[in-house]
HTML snippet that shows the backbone in 3Dmol.js (N, CA, C, O; Angstrom):
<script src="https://3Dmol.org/build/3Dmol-min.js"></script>
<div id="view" style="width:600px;height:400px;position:relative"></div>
<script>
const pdb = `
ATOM      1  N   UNK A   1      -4.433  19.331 -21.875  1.00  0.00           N
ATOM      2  CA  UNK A   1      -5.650  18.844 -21.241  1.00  0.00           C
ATOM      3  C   UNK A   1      -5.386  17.451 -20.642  1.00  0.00           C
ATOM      4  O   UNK A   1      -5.096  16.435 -21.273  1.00  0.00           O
ATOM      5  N   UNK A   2      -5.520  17.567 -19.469  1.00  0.00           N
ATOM      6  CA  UNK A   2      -5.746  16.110 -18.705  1.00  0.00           C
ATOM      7  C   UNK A   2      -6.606  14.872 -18.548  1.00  0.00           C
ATOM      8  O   UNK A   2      -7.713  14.942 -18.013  1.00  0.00           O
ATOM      9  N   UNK A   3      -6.009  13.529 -19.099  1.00  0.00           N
ATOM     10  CA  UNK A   3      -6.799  12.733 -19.642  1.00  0.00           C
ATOM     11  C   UNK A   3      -7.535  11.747 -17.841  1.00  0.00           C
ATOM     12  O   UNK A   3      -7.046  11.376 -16.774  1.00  0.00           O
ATOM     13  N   UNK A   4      -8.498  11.738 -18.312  1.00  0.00           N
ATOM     14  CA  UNK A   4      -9.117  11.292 -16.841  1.00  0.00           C
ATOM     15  C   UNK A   4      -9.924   9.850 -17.633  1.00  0.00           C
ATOM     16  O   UNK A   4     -10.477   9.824 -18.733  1.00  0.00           O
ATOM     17  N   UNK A   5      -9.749   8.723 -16.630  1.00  0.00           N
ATOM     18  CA  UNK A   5      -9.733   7.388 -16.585  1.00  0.00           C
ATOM     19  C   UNK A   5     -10.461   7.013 -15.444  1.00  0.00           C
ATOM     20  O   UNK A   5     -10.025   7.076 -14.294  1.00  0.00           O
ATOM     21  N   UNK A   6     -12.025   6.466 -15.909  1.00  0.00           N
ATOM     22  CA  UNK A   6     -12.394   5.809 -14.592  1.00  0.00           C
ATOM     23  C   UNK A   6     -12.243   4.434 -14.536  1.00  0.00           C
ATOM     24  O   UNK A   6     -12.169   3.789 -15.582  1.00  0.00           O
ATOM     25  N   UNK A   7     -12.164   3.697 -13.035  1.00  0.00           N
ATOM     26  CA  UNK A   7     -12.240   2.105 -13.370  1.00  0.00           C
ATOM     27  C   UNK A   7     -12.866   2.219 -11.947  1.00  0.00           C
ATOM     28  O   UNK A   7     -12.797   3.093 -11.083  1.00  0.00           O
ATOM     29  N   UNK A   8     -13.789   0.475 -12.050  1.00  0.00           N
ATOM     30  CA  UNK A   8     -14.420   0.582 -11.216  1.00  0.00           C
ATOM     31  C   UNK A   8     -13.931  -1.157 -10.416  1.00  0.00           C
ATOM     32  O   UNK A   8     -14.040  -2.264 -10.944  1.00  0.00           O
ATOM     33  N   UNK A   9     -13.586  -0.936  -9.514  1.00  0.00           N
ATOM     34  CA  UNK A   9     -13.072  -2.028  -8.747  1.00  0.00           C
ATOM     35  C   UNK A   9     -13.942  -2.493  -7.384  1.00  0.00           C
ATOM     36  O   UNK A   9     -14.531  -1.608  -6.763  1.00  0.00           O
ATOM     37  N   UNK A  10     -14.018  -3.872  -6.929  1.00  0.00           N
ATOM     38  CA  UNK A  10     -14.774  -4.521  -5.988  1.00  0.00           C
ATOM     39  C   UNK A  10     -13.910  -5.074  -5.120  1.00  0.00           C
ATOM     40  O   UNK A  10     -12.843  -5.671  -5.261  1.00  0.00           O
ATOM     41  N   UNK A  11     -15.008  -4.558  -3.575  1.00  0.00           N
ATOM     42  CA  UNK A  11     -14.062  -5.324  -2.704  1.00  0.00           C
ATOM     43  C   UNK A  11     -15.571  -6.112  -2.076  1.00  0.00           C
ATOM     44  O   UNK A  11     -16.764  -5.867  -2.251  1.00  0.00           O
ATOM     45  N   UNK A  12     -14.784  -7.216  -1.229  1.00  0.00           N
ATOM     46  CA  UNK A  12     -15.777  -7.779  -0.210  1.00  0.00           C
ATOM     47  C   UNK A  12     -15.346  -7.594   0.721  1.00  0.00           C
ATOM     48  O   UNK A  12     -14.176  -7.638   1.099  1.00  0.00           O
ATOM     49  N   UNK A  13     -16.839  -7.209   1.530  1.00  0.00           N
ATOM     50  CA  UNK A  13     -16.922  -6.644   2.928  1.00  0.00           C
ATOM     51  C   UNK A  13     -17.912  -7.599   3.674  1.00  0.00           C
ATOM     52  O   UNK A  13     -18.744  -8.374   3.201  1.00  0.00           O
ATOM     53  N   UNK A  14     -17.564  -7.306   5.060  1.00  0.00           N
ATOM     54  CA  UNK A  14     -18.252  -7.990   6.461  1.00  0.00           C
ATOM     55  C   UNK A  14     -18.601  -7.225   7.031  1.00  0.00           C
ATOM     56  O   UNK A  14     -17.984  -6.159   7.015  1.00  0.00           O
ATOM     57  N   UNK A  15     -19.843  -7.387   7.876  1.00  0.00           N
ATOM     58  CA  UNK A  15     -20.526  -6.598   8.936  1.00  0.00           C
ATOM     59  C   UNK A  15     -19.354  -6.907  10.247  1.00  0.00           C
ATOM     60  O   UNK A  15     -19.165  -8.053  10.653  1.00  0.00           O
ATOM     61  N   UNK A  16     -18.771  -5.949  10.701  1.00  0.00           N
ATOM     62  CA  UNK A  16     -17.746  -5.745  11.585  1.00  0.00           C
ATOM     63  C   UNK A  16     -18.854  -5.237  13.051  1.00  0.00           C
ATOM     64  O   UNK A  16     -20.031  -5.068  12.732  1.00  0.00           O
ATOM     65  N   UNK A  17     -18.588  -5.063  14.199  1.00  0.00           N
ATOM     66  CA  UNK A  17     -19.369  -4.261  15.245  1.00  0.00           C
ATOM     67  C   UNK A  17     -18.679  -2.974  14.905  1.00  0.00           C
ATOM     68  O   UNK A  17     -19.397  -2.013  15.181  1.00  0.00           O
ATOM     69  N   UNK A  18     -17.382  -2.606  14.336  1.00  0.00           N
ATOM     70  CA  UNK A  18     -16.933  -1.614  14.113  1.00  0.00           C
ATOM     71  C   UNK A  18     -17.600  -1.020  12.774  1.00  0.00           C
ATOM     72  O   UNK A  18     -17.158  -0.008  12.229  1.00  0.00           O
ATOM     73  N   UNK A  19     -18.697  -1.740  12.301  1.00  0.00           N
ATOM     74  CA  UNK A  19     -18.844  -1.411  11.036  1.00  0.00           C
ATOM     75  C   UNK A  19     -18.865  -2.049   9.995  1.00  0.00           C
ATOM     76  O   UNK A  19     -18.836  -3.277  10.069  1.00  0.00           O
ATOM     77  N   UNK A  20     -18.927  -1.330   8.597  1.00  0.00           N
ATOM     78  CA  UNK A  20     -18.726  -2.300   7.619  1.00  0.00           C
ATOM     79  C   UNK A  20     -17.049  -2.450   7.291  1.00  0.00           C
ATOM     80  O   UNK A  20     -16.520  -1.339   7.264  1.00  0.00           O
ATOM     81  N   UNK A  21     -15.974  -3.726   7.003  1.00  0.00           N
ATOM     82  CA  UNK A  21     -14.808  -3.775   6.989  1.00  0.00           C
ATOM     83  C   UNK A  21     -14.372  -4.109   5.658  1.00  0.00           C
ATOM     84  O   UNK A  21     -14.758  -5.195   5.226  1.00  0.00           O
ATOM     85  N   UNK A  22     -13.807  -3.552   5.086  1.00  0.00           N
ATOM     86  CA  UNK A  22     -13.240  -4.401   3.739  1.00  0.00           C
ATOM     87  C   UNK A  22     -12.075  -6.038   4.161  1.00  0.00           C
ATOM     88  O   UNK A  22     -11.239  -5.945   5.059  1.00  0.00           O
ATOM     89  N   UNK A  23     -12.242  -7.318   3.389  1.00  0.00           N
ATOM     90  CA  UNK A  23     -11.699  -7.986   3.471  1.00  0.00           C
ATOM     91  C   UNK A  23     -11.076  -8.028   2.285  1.00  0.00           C
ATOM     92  O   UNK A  23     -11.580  -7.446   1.325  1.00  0.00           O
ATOM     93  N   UNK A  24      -9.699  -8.829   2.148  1.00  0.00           N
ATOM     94  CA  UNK A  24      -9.233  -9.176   0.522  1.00  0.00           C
ATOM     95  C   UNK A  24      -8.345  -7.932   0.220  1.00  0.00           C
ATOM     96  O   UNK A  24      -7.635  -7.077   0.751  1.00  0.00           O
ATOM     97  N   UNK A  25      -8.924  -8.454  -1.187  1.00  0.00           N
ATOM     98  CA  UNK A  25      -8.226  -7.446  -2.429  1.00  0.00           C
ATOM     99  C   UNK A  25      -8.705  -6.863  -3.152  1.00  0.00           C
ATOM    100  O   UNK A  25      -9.836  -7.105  -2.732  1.00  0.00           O
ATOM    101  N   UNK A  26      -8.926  -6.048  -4.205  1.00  0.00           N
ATOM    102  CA  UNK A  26      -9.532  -5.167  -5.157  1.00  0.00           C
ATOM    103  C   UNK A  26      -9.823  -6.365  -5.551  1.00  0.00           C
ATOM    104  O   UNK A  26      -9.317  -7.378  -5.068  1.00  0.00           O
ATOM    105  N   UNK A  27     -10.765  -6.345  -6.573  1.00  0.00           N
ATOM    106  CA  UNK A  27     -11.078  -7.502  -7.644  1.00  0.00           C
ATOM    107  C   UNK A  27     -11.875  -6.819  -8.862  1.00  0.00           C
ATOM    108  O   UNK A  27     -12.991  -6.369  -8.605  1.00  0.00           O
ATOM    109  N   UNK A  28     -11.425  -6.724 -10.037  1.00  0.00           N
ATOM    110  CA  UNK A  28     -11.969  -6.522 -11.360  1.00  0.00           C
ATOM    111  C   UNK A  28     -12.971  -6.364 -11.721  1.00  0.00           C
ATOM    112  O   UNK A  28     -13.362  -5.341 -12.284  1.00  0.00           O
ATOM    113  N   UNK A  29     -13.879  -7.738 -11.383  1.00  0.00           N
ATOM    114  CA  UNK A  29     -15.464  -7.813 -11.617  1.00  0.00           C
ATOM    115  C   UNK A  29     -16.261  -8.375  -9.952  1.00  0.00           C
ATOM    116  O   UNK A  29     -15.908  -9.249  -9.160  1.00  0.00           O
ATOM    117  N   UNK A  30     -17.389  -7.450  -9.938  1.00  0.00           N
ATOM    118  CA  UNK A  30     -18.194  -7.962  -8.888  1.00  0.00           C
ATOM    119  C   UNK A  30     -18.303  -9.696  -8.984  1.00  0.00           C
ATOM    120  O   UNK A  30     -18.092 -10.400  -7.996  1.00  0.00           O
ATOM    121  N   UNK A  31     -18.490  -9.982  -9.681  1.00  0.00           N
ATOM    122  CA  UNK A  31     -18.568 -11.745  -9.984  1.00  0.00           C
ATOM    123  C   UNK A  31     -17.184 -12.678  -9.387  1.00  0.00           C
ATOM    124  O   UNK A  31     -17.344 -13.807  -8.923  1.00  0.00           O
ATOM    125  N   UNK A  32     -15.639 -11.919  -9.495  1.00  0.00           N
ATOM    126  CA  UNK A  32     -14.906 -12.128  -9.200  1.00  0.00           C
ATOM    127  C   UNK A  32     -14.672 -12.060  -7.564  1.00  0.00           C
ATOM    128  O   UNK A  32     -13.779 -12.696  -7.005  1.00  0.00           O
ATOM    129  N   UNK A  33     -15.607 -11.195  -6.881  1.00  0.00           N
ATOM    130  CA  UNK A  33     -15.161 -10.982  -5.455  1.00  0.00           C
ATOM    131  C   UNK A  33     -16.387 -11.386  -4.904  1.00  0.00           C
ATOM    132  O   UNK A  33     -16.441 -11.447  -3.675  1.00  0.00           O
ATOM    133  N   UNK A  34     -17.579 -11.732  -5.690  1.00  0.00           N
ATOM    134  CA  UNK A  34     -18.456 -12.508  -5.352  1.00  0.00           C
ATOM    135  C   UNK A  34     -18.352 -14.185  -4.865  1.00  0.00           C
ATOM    136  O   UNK A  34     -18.977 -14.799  -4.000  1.00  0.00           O
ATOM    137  N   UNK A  35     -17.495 -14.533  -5.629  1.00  0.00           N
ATOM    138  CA  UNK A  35     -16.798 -15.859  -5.824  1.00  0.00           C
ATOM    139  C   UNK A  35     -16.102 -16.563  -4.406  1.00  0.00           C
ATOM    140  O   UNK A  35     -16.110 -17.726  -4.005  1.00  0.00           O
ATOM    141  N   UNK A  36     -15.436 -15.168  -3.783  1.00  0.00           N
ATOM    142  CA  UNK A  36     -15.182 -14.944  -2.313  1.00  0.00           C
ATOM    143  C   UNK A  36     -16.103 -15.071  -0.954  1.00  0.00           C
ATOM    144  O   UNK A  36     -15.855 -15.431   0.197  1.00  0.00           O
ATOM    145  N   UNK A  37     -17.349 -14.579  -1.666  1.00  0.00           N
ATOM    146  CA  UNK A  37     -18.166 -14.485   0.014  1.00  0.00           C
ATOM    147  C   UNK A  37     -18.619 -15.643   0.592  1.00  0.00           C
ATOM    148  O   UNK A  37     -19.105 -15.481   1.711  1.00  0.00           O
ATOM    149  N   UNK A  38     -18.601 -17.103   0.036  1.00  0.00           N
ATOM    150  CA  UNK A  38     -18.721 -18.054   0.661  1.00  0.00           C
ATOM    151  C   UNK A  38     -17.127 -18.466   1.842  1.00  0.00           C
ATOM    152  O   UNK A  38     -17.046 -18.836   3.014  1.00  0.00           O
ATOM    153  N   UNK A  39     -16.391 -18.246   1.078  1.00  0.00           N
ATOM    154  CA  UNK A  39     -15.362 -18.436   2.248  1.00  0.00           C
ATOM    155  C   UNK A  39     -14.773 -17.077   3.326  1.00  0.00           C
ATOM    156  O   UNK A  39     -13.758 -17.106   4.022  1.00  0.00           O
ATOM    157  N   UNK A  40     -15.680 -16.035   3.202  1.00  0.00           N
ATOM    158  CA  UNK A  40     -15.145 -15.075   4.034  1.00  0.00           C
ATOM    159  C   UNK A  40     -16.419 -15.024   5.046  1.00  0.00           C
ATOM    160  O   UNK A  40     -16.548 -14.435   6.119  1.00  0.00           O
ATOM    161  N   UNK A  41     -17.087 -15.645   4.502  1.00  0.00           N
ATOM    162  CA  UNK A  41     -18.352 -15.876   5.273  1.00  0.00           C
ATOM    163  C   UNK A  41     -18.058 -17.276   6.417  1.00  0.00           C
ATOM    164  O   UNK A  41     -18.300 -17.262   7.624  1.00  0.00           O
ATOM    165  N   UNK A  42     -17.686 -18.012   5.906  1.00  0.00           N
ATOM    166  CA  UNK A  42     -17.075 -19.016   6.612  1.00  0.00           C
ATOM    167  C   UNK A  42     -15.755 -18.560   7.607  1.00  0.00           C
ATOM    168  O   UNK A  42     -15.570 -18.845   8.790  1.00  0.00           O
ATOM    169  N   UNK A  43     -15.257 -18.082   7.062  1.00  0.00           N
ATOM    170  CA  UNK A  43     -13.825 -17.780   7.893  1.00  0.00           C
ATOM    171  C   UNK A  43     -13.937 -16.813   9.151  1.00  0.00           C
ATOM    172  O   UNK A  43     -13.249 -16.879  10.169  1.00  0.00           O
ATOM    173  N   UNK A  44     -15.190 -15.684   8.799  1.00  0.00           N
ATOM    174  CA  UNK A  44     -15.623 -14.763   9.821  1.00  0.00           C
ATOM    175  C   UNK A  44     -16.792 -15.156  10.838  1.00  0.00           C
ATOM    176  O   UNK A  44     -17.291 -14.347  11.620  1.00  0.00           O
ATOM    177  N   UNK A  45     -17.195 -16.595  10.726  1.00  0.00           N
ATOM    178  CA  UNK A  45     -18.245 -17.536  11.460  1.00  0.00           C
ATOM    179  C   UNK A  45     -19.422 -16.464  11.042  1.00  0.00           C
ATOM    180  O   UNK A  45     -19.816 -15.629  11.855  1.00  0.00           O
ATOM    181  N   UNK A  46     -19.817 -16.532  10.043  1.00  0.00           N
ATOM    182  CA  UNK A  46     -21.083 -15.953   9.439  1.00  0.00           C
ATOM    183  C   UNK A  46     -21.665 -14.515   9.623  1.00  0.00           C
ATOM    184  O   UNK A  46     -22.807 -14.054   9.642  1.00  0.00           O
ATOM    185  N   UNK A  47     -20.629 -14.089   9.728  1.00  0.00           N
ATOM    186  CA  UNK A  47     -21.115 -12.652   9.410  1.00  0.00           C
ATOM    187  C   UNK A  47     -22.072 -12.056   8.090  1.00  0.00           C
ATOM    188  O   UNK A  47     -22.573 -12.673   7.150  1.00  0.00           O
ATOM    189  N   UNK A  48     -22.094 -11.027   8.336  1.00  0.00           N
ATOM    190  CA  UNK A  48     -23.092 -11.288   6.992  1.00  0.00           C
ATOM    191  C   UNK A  48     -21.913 -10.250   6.105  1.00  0.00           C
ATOM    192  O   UNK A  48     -21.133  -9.450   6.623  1.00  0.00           O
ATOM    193  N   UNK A  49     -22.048 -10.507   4.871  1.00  0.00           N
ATOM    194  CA  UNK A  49     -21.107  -9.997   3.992  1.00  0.00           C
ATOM    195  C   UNK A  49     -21.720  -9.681   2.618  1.00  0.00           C
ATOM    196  O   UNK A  49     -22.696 -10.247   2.126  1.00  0.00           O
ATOM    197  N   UNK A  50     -20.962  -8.639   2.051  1.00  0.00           N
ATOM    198  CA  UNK A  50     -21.537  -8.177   0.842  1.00  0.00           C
ATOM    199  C   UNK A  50     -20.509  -7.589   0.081  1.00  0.00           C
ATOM    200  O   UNK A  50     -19.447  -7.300   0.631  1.00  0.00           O
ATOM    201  N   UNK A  51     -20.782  -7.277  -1.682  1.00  0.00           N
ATOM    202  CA  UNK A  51     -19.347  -6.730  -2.329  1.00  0.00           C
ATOM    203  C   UNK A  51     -20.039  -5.331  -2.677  1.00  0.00           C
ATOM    204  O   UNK A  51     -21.202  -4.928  -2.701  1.00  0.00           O
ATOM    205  N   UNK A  52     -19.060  -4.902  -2.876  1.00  0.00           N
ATOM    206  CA  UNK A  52     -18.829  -3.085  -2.986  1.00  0.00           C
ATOM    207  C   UNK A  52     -18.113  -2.722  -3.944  1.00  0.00           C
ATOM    208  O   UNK A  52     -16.932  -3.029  -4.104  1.00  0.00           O
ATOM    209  N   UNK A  53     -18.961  -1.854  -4.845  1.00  0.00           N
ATOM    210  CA  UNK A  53     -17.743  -0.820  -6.107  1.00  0.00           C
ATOM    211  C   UNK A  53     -17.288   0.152  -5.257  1.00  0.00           C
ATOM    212  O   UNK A  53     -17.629   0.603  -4.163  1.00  0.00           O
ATOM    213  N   UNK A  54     -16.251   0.390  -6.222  1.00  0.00           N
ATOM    214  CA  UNK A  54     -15.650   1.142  -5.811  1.00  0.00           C
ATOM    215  C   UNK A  54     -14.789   1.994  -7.196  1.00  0.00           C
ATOM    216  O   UNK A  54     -13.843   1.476  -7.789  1.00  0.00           O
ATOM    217  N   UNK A  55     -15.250   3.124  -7.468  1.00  0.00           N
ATOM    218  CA  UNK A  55     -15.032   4.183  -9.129  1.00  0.00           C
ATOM    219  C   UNK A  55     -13.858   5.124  -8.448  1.00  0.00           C
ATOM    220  O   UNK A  55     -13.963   6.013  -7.603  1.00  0.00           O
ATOM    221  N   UNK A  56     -12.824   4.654  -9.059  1.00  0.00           N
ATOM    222  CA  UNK A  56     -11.400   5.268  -8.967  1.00  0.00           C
ATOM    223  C   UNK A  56     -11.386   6.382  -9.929  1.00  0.00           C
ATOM    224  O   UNK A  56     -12.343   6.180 -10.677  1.00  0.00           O
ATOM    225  N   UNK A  57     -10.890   7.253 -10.215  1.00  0.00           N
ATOM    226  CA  UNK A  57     -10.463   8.289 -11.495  1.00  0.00           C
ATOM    227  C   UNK A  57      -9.082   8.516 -11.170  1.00  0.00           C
ATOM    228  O   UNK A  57      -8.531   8.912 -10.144  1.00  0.00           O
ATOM    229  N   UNK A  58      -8.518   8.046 -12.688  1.00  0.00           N
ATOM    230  CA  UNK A  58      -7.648   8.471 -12.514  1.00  0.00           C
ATOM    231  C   UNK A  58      -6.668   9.669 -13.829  1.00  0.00           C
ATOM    232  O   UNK A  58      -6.402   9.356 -14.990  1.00  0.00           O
ATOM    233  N   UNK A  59      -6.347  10.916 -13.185  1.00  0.00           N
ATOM    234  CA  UNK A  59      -5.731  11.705 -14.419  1.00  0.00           C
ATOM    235  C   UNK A  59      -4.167  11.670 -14.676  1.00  0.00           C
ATOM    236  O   UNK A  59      -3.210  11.742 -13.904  1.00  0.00           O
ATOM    237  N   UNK A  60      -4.271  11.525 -16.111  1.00  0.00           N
ATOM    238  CA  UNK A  60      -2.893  11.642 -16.242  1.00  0.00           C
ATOM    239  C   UNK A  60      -2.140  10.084 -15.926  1.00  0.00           C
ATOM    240  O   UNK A  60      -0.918   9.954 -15.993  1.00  0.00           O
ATOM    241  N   UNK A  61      -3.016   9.011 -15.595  1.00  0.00           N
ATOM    242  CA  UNK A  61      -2.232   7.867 -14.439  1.00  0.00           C
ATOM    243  C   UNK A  61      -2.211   7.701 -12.766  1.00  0.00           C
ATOM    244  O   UNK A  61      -2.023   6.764 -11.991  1.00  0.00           O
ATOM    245  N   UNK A  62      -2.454   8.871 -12.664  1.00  0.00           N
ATOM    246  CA  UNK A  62      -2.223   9.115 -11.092  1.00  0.00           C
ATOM    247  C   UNK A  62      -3.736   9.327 -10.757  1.00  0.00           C
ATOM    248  O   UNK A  62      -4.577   9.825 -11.506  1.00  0.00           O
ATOM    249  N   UNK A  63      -3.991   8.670  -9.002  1.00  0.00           N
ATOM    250  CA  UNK A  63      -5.114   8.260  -8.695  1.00  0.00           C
ATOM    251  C   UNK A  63      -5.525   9.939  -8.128  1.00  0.00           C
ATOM    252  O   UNK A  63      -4.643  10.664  -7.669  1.00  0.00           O
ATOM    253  N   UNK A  64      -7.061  10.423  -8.251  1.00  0.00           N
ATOM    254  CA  UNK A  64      -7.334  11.822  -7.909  1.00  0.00           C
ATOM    255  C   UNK A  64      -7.242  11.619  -6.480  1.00  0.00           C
ATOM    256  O   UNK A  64      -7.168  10.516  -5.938  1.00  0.00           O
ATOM    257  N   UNK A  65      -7.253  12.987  -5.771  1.00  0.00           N
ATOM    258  CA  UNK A  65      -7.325  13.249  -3.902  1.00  0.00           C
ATOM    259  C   UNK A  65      -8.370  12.255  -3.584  1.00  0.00           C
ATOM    260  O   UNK A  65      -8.230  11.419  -2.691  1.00  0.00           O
ATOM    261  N   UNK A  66      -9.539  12.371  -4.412  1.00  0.00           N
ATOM    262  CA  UNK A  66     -10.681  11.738  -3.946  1.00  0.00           C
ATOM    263  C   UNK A  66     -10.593  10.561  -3.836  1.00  0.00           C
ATOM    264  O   UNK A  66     -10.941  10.145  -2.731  1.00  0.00           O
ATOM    265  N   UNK A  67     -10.230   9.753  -4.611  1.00  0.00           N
ATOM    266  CA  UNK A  67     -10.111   8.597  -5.401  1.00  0.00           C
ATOM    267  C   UNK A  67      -8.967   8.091  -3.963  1.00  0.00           C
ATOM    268  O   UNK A  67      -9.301   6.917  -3.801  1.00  0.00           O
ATOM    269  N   UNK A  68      -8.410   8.241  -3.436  1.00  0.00           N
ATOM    270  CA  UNK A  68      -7.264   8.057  -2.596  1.00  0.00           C
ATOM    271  C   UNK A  68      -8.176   8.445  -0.863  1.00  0.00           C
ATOM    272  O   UNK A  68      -8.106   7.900   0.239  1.00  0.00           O
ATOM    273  N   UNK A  69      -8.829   9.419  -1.297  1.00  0.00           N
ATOM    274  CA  UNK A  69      -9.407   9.499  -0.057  1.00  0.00           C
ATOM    275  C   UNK A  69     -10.534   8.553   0.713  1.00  0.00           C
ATOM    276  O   UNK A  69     -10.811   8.402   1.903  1.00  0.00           O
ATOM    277  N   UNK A  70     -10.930   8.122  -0.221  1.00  0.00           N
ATOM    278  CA  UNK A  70     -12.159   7.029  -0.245  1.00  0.00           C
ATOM    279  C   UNK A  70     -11.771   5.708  -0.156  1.00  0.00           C
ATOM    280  O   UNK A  70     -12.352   4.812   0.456  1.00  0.00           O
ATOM    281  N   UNK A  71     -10.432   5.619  -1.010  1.00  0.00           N
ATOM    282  CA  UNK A  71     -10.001   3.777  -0.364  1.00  0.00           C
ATOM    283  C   UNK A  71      -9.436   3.968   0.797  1.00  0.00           C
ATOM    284  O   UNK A  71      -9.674   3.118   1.655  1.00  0.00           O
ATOM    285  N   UNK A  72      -8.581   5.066   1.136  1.00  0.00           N
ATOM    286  CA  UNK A  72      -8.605   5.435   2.509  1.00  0.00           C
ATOM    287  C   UNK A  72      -9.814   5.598   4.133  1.00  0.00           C
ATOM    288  O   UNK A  72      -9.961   5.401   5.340  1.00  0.00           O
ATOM    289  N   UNK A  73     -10.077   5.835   3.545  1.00  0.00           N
ATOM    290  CA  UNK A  73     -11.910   6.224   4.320  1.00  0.00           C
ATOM    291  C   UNK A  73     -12.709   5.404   4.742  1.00  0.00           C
ATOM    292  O   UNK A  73     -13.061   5.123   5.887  1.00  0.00           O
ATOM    293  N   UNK A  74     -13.137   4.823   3.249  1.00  0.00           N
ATOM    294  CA  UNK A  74     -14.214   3.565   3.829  1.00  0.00           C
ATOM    295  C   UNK A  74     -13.608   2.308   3.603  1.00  0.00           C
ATOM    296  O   UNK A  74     -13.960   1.247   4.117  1.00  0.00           O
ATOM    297  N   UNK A  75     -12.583   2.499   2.725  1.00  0.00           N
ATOM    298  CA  UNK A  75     -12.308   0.974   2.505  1.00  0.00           C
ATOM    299  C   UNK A  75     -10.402   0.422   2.989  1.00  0.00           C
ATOM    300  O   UNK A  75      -9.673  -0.476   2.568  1.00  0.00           O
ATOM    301  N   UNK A  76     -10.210   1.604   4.130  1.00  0.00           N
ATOM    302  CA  UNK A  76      -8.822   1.116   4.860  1.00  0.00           C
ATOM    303  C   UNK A  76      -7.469   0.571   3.532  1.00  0.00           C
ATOM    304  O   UNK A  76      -6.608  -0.267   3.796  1.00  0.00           O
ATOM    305  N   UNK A  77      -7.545   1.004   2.697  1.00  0.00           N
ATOM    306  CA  UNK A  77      -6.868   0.751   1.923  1.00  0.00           C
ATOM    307  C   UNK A  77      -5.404   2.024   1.831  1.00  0.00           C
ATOM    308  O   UNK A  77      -5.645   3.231   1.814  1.00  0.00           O
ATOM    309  N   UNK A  78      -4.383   1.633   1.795  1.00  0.00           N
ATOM    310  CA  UNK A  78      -3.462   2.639   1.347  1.00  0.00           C
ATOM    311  C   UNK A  78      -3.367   2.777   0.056  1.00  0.00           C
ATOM    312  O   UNK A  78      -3.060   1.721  -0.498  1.00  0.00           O
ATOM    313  N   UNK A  79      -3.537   3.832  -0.768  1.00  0.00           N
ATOM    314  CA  UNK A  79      -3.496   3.902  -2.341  1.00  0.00           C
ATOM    315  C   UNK A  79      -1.459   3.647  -3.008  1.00  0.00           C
ATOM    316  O   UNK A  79      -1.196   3.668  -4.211  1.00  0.00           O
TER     317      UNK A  79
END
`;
const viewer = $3Dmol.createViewer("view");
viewer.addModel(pdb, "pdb");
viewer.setStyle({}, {cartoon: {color: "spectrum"}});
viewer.zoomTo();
viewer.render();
</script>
């Protein structure tokens, strides 16, 4: 039986014209990538910005299709 592991990781994002964009890095706790939006807010001349979970599963160690498809997807990430 396959052991399945969720974790839930934060990114901060900017209102892009393309959309919403992930900036950064994963970060641990929302509080941690919260800590960020004053200077990504600054750096992007005030966009408006916000942080995002993001619930990985992973079985066995290895990240699921989904789980890979979604940092792929919405959040431009290569797993």
């Amino acid at each position: 039986m396959a052991a399945a592991v969720e974790r839930t990781v934060f990114f901060t994002m900017v209102s892009h014209p393309n959309g919403w964009v992930r900036v950064g890095n994963a970060y641990p706790s929302r509080e941690a990538a919260t800590d960020w939006v004053p200077f990504v807010r600054s750096a992007w001349r005030g966009l408006k910005t916000k942080v995002e979970a993001c619930k990985l599963t992973f079985v066995d160690g290895k990240l699921t299709d989904e789980s890979r498809q979604l940092l792929d997807q919405k959040f431009n990430l290569d797993s």
